[in-house]
C-alpha positions in Angstrom: 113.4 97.6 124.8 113.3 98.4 121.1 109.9 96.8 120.4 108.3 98.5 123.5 107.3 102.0 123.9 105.9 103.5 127.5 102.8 105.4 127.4 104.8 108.7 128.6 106.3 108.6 124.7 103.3 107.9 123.1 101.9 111.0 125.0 104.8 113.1 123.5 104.2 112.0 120.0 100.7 111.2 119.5 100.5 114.0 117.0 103.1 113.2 114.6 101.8 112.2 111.1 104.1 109.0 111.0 101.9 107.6 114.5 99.3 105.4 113.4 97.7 103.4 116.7 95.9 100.1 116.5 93.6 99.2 120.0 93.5 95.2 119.6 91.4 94.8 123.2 89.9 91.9 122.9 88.0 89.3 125.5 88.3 85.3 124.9 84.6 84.2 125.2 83.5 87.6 125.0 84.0 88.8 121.0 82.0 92.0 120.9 83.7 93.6 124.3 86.6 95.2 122.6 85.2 97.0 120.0 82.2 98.0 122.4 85.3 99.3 124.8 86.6 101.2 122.1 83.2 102.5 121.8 83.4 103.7 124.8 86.5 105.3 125.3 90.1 104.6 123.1 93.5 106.4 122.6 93.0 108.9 120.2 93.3 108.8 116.6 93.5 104.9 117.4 92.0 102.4 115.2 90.1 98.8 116.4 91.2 96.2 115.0 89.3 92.7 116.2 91.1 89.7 117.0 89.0 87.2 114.9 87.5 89.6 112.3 91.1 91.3 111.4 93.7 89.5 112.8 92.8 85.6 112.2 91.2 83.7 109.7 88.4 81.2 109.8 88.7 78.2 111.4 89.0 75.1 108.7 90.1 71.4 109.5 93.9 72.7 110.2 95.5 75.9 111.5 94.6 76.1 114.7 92.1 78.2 116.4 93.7 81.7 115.2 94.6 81.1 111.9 96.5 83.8 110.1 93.8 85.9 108.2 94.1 86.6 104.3 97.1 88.9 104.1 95.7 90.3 100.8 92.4 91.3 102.6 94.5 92.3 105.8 96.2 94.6 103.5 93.4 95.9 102.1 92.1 97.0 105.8 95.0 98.0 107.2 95.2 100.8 103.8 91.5 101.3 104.2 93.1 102.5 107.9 95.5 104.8 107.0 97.9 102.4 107.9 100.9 102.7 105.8 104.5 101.0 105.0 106.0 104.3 106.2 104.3 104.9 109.9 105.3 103.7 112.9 102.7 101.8 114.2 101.9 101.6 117.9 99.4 98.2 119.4 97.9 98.4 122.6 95.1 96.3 124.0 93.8 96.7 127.9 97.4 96.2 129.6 97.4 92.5 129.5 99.6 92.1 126.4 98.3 89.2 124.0 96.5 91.0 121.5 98.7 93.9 121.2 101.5 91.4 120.7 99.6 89.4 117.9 99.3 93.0 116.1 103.0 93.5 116.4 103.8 89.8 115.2 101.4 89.6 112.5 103.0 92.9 111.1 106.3 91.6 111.5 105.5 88.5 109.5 104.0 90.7 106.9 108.0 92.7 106.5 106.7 96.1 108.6 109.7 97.4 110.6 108.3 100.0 112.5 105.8 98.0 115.2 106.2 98.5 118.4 103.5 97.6 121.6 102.6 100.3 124.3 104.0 98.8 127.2 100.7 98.4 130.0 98.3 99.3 127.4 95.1 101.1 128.0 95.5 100.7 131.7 98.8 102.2 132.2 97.5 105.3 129.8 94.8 106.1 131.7 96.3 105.4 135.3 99.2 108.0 133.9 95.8 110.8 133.9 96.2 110.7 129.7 92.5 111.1 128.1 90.1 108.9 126.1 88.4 110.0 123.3 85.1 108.0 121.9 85.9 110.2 118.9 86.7 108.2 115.3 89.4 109.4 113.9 90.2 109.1 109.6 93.4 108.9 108.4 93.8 109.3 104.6 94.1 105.9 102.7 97.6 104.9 103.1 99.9 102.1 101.1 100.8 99.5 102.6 103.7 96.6 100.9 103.6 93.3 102.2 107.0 91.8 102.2 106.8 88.3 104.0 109.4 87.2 106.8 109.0 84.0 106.5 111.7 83.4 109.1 109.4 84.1 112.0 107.0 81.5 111.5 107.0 78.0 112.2 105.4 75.2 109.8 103.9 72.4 111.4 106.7 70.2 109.4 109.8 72.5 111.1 107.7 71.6 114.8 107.2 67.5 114.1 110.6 67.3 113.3 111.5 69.4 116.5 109.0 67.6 118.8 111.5 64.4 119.3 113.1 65.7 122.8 116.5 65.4 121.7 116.2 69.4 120.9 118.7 69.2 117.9 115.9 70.9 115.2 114.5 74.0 117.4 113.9 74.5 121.1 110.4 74.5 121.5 108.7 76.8 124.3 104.9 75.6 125.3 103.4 79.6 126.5 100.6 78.4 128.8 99.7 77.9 132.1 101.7 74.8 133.7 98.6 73.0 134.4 97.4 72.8 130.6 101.6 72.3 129.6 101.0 69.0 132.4 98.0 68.1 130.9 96.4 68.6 134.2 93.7 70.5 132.8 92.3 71.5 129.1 89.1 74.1 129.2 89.7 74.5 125.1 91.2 72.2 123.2 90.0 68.6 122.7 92.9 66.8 124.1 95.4 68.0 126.8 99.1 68.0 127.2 101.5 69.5 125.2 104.2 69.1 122.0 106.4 66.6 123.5 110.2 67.6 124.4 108.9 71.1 124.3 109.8 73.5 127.6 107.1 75.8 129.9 107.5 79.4 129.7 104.4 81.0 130.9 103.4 84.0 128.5 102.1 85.8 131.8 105.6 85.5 133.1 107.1 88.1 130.4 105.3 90.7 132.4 104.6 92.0 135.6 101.6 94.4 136.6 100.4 94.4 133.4 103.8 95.9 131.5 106.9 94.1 130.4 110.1 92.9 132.4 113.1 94.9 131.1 115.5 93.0 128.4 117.6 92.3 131.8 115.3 90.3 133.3 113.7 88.4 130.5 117.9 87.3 129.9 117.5 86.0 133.1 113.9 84.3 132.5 115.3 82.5 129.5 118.6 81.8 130.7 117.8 77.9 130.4 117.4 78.3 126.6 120.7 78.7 124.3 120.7 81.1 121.7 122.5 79.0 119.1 119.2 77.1 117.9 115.9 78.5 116.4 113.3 78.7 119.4 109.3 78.1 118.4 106.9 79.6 121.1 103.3 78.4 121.0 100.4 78.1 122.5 97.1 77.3 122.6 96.4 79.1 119.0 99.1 81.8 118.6 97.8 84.2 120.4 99.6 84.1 124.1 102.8 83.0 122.8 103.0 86.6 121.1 104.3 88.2 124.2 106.8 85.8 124.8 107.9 85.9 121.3 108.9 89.9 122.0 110.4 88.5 125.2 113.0 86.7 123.7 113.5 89.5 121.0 114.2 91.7 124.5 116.3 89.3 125.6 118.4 89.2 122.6 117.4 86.3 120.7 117.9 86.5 117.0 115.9 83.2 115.5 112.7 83.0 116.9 109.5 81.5 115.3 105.7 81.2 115.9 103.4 79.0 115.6 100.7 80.4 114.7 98.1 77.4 114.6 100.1 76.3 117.9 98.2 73.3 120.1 95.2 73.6 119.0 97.0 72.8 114.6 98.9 70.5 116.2 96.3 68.4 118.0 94.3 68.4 114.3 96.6 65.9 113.2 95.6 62.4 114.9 99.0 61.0 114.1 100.8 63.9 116.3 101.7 62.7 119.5 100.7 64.2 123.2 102.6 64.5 126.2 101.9 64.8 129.5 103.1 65.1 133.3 105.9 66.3 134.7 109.3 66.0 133.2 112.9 65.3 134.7 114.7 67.4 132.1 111.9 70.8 132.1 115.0 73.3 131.8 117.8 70.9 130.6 119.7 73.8 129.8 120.3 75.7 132.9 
């Protein structure tokens, strides 16, 4: 898989000048226990990078939970990094996949090509005997060109006028856990359900054991879903939908969009409708 790399390649190149590694661990609920596990042990010559200090915005009336952060200041850090337009740049987070996939998007939005997540993250480095270091490592300031691909992200406009159920505009993939896409239950958000006419893929189901299914059997995952129209993953706020957005790149999928401000946007606007329950059509596809 193109935008996956094992730990057994990082390993072989981790001391190539063109490697620059982000750690993205993060815990939901828990905001200070990725940094303070990179404190304690990280990749070396890897660079933290928090979830809602680096990689999201502050919460305002719209945008969701996650909002995209300032590029311009994003920018500015990821330089201030060493991160430059001309590394390859490898995200990891603790092996579950969400945050290291938020890296990858968010750089992919911003027009860098050479992103790529280290499949099983910190786990599968260290249960393959590799080392930690709680050394920092400095890389020289780098410079680094933002060049917007806006054709990975989805507006709130492109999703109401895809939410109809008639799936003419976009297919649109709902990334969480059945019982919040039923409305069954809602430990977040202020209302539960989901985007109405959109499908359930579970994000959790793009991997196994912490690492990814090969491009084979995420084909076979999203075998319901045609390739001919744009497909919008969301989730709860653009985080967990990351990994199945790199799913469908796996699986060959060519238009694929995010929505970054995902449920959580989308329930910001009264007039936006909710659904709920089961439905007769889930993978009308197949």
């Amino acid at each position: 898989m193109k935008n996956i790399v094992t730990v057994e390649w990082l390993k072989d190149n981790l001391d190539q000048p063109s490697i620059r590694i982000a750690d993205c661990r993060f815990e939901l609920g828990r905001p200070a226990a990725g940094k303070n596990a990179f404190t304690e042990g990280h990749i070396p010559g890897s660079v933290y990078f928090h979830l809602e200090k680096d990689l999201s915005g502050p919460v305002q009336e719209h945008g969701g939970r996650h909002p995209l952060p300032n590029l311009n200041n994003f920018k500015d850090l990821l330089e201030k990094s060493g991160f430059g337009s001309e590394h390859t740049i490898i995200a990891y987070d603790q092996g579950n996949g969400a945050f290291a996939a938020r890296f990858y998007w968010l750089l992919k939005y911003m027009g860098h090509k050479q992103i790529v997540v280290l499949n099983g993250g910190l786990q599968a480095w260290t249960d393959s005997g590799y080392s930690v270091t709680k050394d920092l490592h400095s890389h020289p300031r780098a410079d680094f060109q933002i060049n917007l691909n806006e054709d990975i992200i989805a507006s709130t406009e492109l999703v109401k006028s895809s939410a109809d159920g008639k799936k003419t505009e976009a297919i649109l993939i709902d990334s969480r856990e059945p019982k919040r896409y039923l409305g069954l239950e809602e430990p977040i958000d202020k209302k539960a359900g989901r985007i109405p006419g959109a499908l359930n893929y579970p994000w959790n189901d793009a991997l196994i054991n912490g690492k990814y299914k090969s491009a084979e059997e995420q084909l076979q995952r999203f075998s319901g879903v045609p390739k001919e129209l744009p497909v919008i993953v969301y989730c709860g706020s653009g985080v967990t939908a990351a990994p199945n957005f790199l799913a469908l790149e796996a699986a060959g999928y060519k238009n694929i969009k995010l929505y970054i401000g995902s449920f959580s946007d989308w329930i910001s606007y009264p007039e936006n409708p909710v659904e709920d329950g089961a439905v007769d059509d889930e993978k009308p596809f197949e």
